[in-house]
N, CA, C and O atoms as CSV, one atom per row, in Angstrom:
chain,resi,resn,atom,element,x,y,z
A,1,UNK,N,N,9.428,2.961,-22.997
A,1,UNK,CA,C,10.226,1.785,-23.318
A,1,UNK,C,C,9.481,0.525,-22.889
A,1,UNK,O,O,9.466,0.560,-21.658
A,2,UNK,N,N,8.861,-0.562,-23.313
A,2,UNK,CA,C,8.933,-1.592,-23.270
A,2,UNK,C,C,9.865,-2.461,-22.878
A,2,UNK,O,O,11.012,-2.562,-23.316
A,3,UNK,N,N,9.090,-3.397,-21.628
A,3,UNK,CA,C,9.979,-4.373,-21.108
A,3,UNK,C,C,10.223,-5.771,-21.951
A,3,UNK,O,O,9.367,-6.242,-22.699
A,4,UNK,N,N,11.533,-6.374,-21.717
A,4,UNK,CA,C,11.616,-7.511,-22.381
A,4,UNK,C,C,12.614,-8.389,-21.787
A,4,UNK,O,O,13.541,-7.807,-21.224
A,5,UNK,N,N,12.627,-9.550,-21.787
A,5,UNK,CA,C,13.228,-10.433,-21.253
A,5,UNK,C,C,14.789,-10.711,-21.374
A,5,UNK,O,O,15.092,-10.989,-22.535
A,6,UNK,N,N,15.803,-10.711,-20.541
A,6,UNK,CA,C,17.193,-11.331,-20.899
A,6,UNK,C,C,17.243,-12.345,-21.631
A,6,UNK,O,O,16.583,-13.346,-21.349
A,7,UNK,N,N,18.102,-12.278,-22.800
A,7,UNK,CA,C,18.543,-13.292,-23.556
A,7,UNK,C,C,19.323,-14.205,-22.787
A,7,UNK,O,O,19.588,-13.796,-21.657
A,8,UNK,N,N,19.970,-15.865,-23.235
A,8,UNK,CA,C,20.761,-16.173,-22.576
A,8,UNK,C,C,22.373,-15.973,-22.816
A,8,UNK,O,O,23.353,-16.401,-22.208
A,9,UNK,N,N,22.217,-15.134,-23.971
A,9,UNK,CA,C,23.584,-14.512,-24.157
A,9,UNK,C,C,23.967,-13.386,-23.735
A,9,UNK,O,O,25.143,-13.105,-23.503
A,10,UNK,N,N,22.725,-12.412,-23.555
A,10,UNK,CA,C,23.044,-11.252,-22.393
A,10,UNK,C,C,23.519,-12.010,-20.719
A,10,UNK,O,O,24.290,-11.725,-19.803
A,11,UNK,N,N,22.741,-12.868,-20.970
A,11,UNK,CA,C,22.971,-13.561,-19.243
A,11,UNK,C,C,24.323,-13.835,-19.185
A,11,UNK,O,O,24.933,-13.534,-18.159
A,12,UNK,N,N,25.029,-14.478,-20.331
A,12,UNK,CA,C,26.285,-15.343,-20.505
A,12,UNK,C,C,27.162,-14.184,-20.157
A,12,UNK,O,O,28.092,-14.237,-19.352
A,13,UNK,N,N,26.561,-12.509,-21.232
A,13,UNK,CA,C,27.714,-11.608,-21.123
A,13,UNK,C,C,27.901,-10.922,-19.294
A,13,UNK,O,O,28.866,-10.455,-18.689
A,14,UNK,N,N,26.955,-11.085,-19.044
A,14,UNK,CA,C,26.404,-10.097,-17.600
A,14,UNK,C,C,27.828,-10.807,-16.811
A,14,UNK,O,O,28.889,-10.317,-16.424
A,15,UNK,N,N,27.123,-12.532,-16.794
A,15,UNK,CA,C,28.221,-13.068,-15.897
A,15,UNK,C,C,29.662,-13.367,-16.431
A,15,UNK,O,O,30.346,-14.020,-15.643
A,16,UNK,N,N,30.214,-13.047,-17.519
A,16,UNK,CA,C,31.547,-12.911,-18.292
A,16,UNK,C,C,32.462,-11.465,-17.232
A,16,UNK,O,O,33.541,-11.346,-16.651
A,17,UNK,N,N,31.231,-10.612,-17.480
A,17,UNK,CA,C,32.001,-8.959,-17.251
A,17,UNK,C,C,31.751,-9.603,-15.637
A,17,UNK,O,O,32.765,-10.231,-15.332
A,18,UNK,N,N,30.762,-9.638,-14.566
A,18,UNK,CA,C,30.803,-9.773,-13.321
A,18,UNK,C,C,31.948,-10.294,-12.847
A,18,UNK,O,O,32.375,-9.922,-11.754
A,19,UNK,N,N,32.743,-11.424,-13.761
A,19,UNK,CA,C,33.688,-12.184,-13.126
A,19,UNK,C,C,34.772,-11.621,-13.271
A,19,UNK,O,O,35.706,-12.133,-12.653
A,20,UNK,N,N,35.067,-10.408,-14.098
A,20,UNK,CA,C,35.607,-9.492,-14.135
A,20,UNK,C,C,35.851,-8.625,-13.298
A,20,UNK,O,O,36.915,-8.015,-13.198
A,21,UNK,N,N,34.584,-8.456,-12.413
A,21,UNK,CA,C,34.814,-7.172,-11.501
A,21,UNK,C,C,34.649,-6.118,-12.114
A,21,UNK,O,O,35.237,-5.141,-11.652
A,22,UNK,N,N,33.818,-5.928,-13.339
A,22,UNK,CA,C,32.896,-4.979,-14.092
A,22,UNK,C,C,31.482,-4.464,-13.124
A,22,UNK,O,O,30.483,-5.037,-12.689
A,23,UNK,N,N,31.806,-3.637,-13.095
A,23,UNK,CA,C,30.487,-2.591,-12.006
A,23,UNK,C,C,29.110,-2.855,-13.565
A,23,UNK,O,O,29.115,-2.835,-14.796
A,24,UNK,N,N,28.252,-3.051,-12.567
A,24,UNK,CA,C,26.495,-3.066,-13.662
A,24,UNK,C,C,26.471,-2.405,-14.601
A,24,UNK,O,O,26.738,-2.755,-15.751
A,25,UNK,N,N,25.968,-0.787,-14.014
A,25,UNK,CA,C,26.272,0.064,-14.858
A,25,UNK,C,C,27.385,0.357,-15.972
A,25,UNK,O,O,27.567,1.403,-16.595
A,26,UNK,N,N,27.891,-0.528,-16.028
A,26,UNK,CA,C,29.030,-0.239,-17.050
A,26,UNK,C,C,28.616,-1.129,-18.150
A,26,UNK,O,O,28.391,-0.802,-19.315
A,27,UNK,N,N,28.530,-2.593,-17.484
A,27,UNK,CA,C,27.760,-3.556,-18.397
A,27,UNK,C,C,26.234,-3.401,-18.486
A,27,UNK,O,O,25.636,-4.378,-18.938
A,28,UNK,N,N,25.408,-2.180,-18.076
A,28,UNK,CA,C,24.105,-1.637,-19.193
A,28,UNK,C,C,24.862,-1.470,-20.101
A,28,UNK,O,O,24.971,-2.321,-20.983
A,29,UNK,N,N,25.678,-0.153,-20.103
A,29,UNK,CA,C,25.821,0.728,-20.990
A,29,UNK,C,C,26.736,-0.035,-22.233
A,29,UNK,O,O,26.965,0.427,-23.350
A,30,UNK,N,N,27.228,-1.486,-21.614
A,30,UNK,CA,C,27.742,-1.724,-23.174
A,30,UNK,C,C,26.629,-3.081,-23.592
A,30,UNK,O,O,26.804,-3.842,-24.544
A,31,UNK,N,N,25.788,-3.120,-22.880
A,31,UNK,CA,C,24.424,-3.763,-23.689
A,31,UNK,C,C,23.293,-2.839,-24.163
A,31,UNK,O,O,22.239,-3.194,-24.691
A,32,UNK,N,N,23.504,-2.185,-24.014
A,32,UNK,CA,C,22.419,-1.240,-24.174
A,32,UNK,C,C,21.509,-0.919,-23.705
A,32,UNK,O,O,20.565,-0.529,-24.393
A,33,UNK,N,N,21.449,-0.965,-22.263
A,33,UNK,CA,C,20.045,-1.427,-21.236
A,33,UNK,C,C,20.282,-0.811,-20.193
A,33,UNK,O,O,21.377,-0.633,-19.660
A,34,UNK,N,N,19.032,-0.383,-19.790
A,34,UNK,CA,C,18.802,0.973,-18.418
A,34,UNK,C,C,19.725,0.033,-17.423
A,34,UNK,O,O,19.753,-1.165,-17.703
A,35,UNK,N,N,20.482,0.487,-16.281
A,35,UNK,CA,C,21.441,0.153,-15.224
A,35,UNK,C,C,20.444,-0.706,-14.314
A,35,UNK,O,O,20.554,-1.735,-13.647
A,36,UNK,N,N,19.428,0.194,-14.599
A,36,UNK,CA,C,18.096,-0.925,-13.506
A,36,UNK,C,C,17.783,-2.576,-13.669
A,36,UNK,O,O,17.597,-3.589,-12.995
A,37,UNK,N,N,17.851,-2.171,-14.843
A,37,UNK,CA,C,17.798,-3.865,-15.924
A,37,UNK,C,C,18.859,-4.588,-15.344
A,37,UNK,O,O,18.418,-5.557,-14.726
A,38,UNK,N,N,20.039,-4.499,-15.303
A,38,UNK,CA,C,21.136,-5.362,-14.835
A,38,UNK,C,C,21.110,-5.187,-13.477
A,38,UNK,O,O,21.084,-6.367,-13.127
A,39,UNK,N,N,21.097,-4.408,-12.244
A,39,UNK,CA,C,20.726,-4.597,-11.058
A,39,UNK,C,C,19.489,-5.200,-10.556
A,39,UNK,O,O,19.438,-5.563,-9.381
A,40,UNK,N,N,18.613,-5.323,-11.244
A,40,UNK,CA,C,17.213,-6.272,-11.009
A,40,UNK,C,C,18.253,-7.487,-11.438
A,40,UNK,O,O,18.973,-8.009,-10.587
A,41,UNK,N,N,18.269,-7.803,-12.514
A,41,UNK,CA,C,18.516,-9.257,-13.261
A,41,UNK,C,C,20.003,-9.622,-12.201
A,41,UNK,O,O,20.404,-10.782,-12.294
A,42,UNK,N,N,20.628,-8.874,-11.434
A,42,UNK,CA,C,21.241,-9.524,-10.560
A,42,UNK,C,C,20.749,-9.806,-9.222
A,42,UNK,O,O,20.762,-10.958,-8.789
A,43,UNK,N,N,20.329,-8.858,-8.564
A,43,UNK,CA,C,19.347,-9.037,-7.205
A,43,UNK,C,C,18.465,-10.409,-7.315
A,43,UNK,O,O,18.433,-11.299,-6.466
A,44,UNK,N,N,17.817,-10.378,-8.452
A,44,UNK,CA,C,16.563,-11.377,-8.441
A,44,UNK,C,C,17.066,-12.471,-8.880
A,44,UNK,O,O,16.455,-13.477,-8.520
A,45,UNK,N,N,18.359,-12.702,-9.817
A,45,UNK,CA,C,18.694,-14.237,-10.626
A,45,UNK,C,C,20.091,-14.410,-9.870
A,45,UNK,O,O,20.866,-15.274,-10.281
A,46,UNK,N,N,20.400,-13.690,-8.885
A,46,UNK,CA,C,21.641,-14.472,-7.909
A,46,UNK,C,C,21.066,-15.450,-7.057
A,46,UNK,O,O,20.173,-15.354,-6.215
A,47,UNK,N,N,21.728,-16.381,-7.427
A,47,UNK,CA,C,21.112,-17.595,-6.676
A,47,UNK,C,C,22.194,-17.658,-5.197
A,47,UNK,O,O,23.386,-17.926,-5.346
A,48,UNK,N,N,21.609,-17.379,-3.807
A,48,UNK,CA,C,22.076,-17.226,-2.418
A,48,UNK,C,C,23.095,-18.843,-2.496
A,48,UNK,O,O,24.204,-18.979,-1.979
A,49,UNK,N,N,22.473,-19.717,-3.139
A,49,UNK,CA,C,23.743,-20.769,-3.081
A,49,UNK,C,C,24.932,-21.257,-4.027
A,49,UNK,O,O,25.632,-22.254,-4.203
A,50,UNK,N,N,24.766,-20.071,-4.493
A,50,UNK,CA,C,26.527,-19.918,-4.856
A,50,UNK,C,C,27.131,-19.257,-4.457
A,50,UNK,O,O,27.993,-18.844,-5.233
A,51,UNK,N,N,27.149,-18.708,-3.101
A,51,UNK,CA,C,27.545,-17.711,-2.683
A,51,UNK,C,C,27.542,-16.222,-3.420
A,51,UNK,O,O,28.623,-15.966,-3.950
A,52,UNK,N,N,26.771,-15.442,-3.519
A,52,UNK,CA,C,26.969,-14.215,-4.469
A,52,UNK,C,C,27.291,-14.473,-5.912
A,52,UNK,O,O,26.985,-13.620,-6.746
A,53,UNK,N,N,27.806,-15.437,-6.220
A,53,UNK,CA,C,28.521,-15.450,-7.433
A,53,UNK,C,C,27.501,-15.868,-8.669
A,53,UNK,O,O,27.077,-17.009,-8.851
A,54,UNK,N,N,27.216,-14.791,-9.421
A,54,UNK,CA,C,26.487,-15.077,-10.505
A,54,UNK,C,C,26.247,-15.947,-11.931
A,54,UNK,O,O,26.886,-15.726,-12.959
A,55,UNK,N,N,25.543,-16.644,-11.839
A,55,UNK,CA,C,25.824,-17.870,-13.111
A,55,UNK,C,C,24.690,-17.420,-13.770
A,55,UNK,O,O,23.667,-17.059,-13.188
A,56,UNK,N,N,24.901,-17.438,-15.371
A,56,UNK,CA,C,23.823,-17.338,-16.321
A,56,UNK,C,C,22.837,-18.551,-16.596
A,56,UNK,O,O,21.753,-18.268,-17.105
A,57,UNK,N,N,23.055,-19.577,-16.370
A,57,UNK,CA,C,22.184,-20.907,-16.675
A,57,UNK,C,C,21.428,-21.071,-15.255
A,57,UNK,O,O,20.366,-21.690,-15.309
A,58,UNK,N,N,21.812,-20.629,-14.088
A,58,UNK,CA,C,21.119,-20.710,-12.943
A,58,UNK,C,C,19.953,-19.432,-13.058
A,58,UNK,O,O,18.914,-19.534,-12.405
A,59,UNK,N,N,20.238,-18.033,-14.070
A,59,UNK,CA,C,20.033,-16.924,-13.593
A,59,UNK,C,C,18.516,-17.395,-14.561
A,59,UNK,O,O,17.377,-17.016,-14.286
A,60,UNK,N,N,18.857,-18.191,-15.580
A,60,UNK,CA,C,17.757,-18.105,-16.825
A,60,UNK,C,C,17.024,-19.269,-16.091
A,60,UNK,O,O,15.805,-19.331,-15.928
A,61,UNK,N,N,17.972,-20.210,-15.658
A,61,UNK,CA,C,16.254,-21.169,-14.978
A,61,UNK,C,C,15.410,-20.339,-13.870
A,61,UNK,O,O,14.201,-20.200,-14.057
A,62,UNK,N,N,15.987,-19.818,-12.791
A,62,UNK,CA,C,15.238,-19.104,-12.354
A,62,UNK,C,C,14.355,-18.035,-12.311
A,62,UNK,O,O,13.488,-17.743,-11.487
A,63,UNK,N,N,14.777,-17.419,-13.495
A,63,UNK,CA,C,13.765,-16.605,-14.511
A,63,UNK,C,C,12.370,-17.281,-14.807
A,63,UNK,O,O,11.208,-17.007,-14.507
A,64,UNK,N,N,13.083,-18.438,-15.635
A,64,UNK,CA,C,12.193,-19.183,-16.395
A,64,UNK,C,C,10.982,-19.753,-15.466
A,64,UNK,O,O,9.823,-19.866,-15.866
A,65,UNK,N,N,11.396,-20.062,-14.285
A,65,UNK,CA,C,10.628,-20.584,-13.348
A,65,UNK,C,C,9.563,-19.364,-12.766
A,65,UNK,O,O,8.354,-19.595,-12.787
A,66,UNK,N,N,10.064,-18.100,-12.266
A,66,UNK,CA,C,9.407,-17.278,-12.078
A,66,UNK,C,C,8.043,-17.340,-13.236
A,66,UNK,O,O,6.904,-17.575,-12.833
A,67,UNK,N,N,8.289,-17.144,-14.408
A,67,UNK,CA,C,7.627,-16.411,-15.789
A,67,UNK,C,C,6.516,-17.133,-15.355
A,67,UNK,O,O,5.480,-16.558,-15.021
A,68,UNK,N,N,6.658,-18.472,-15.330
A,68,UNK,CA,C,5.664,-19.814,-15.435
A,68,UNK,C,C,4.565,-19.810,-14.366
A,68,UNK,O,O,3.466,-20.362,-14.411
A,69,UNK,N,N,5.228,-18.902,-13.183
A,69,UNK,CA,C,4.621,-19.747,-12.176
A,69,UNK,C,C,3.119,-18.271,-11.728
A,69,UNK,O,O,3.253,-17.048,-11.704
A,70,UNK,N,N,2.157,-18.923,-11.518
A,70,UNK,CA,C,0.867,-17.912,-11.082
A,70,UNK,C,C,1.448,-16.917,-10.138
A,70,UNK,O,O,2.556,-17.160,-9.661
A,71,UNK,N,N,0.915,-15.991,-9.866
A,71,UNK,CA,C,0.966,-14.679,-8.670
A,71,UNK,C,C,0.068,-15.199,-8.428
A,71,UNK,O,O,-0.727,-15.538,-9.305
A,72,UNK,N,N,-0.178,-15.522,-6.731
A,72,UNK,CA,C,-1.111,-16.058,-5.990
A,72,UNK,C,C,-2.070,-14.975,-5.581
A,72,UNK,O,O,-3.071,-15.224,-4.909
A,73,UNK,N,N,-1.714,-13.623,-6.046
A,73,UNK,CA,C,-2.269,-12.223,-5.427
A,73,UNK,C,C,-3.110,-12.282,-6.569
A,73,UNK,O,O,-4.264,-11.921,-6.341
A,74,UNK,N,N,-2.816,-12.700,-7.945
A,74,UNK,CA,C,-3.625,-12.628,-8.522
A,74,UNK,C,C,-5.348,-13.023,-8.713
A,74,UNK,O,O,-5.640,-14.219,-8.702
A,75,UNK,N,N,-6.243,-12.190,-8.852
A,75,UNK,CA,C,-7.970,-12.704,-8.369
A,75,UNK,C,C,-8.359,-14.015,-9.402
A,75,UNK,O,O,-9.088,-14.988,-9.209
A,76,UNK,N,N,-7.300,-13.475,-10.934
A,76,UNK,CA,C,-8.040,-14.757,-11.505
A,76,UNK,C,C,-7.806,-15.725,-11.310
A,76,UNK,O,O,-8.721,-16.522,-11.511
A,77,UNK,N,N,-6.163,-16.420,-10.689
A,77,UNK,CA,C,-5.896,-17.934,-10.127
A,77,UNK,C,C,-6.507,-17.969,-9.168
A,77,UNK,O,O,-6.004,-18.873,-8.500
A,78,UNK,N,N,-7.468,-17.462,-8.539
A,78,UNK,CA,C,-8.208,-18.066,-7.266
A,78,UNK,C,C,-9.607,-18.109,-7.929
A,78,UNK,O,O,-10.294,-18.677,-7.080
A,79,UNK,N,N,-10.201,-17.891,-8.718
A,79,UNK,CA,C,-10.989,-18.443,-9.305
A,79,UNK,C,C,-11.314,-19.933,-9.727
A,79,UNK,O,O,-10.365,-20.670,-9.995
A,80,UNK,N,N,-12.531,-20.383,-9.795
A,80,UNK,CA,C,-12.657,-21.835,-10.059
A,80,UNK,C,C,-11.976,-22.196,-11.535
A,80,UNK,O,O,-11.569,-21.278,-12.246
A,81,UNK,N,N,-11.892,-23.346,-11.882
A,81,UNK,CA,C,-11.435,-24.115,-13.316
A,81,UNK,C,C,-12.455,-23.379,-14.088
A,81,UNK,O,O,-12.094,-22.350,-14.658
A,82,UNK,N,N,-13.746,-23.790,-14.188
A,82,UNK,CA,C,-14.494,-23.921,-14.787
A,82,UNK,C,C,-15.144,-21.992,-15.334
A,82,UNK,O,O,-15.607,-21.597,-16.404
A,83,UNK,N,N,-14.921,-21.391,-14.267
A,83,UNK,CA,C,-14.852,-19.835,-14.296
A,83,UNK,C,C,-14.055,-19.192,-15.521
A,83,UNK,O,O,-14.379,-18.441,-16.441
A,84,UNK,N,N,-12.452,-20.034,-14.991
A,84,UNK,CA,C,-11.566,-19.530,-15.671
A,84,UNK,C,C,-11.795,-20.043,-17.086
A,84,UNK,O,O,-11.235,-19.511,-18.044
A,85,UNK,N,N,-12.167,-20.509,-17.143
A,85,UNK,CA,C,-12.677,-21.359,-18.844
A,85,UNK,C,C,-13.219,-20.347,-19.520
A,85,UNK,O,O,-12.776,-19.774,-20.515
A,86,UNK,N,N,-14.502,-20.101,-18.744
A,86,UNK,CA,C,-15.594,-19.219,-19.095
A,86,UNK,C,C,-14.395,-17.985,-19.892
A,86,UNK,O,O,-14.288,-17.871,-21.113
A,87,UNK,N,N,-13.590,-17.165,-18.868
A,87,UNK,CA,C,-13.301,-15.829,-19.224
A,87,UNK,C,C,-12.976,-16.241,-19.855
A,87,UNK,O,O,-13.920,-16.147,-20.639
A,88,UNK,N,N,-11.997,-16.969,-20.541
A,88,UNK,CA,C,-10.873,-17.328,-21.700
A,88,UNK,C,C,-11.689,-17.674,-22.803
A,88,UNK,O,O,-11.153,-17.352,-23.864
A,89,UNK,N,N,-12.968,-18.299,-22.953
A,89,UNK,CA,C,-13.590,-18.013,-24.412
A,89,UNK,C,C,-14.191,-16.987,-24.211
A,89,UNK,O,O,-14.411,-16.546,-25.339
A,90,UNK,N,N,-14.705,-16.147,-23.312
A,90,UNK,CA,C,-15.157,-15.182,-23.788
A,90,UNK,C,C,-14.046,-13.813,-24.415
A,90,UNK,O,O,-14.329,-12.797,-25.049
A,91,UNK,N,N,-13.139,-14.176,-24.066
A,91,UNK,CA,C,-11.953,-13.319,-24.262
A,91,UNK,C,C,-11.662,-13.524,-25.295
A,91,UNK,O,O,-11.396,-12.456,-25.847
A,92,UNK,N,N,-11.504,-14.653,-26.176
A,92,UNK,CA,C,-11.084,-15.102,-26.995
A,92,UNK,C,C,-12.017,-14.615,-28.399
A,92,UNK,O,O,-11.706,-14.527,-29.587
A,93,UNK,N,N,-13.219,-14.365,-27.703
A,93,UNK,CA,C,-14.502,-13.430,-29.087
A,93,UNK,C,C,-14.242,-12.143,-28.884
A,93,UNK,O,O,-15.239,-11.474,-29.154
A,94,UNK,N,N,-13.373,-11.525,-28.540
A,94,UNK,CA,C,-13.491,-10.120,-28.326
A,94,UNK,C,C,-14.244,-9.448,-27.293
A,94,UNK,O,O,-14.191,-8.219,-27.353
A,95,UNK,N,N,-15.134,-10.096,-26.084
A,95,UNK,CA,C,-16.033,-9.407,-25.419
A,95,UNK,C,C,-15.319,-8.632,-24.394
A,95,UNK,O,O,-14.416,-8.937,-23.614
A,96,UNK,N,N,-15.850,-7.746,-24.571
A,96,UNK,CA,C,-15.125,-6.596,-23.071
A,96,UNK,C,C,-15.419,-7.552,-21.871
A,96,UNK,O,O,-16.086,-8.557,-21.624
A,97,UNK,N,N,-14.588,-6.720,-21.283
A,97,UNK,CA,C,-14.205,-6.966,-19.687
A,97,UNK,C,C,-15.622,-6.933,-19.019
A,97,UNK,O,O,-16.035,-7.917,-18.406
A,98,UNK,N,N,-16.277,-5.919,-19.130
A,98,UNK,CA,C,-17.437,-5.033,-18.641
A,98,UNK,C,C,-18.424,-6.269,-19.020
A,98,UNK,O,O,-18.937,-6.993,-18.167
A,99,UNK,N,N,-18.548,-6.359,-19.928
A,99,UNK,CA,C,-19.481,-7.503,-20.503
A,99,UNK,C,C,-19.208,-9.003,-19.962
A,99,UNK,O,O,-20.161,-9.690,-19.596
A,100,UNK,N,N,-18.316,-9.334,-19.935
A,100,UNK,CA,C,-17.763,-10.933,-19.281
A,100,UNK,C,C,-17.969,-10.409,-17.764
A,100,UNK,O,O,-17.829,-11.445,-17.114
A,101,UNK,N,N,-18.170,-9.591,-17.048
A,101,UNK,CA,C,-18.481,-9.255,-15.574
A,101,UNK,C,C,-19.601,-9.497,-15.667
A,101,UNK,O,O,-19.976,-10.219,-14.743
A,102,UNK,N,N,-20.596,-9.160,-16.573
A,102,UNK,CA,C,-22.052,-8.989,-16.045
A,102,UNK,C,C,-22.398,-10.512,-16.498
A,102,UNK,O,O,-23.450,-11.020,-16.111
A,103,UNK,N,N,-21.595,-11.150,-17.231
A,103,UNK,CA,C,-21.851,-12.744,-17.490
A,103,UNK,C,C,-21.851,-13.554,-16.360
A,103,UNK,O,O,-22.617,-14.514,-16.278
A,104,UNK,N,N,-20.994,-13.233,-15.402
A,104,UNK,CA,C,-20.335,-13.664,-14.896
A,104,UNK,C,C,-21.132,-13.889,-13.599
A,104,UNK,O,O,-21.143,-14.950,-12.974
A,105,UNK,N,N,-21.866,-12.654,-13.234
A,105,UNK,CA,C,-22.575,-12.318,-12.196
A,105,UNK,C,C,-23.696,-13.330,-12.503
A,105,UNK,O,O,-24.128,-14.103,-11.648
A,106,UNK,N,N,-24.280,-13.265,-14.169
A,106,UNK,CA,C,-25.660,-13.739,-14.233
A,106,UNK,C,C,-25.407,-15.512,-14.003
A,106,UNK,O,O,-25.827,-16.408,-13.271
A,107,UNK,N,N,-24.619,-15.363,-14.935
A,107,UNK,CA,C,-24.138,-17.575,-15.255
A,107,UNK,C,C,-24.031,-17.960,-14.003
A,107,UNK,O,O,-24.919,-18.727,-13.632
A,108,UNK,N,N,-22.850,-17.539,-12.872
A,108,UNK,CA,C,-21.719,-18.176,-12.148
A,108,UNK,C,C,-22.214,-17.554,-10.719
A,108,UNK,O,O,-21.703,-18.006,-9.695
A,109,UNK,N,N,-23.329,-16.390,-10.621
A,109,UNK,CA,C,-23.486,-15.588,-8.953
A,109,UNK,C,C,-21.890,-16.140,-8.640
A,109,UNK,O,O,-21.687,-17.165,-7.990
A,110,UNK,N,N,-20.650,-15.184,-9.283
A,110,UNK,CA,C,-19.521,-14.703,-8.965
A,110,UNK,C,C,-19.825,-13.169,-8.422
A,110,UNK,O,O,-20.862,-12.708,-8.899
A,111,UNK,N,N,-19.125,-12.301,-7.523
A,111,UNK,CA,C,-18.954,-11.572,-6.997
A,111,UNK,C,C,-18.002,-10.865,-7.534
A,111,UNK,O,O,-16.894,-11.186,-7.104
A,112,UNK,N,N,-17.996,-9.741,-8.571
A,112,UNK,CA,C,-16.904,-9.586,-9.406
A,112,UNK,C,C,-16.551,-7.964,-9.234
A,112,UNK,O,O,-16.971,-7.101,-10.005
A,113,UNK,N,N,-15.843,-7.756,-8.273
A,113,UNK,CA,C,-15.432,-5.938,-7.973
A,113,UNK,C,C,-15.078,-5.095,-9.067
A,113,UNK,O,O,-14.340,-5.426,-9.995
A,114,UNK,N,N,-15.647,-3.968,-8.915
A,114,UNK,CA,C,-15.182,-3.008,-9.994
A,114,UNK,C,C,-14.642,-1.755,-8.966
A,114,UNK,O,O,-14.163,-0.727,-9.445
């Protein structure tokens, strides 16, 4: 299965049934979506200052904000500007990975782990 993003009308329905006092799992099963899906999308898009209480326009900006923002764990945002340039046209011609490494080493004496 492929992952995919909450709509903001799934969000709208999530927090419709929540205010209900509808258990998750109940509202997967009438969206159609693994129970995990709606217990993530509540854990992670309850915003601590509303007290517990789940809002869909808070749940999707904070989504939205996540999507946008770099993983700092990630090796390529710690890379220079000018690096990151490099991979992105070379990526952009089709060149393997393998191949943009050994560029990388020769152009840039980058240090590039395999």
């Amino acid at each position: 299965m492929q992952g995919k993003h909450l709509t903001q009308k799934e969000r709208f329905y999530i927090e419709k049934r929540r205010g209900e006092g509808v258990k998750p799992a109940t509202i997967a099963r009438e969206l159609d979506l693994p129970r995990s899906t709606i217990s993530r999308e509540l854990r992670r898009n309850t915003d601590p200052a509303f007290n517990g209480v789940y809002s869909c326009r808070r749940a999707d900006s904070l989504a939205r904000e996540r999507r946008h923002k770099p993983l700092p764990k990630n090796a390529f945002h710690r890379l220079e500007p000018h690096v990151q340039d490099f991979i992105r046209q070379e990526l952009s011609t089709h060149t393997s990975p393998e191949d943009i490494s050994g560029r990388l080493q020769l152009e840039f004496d980058v240090f590039v782990s395999k």
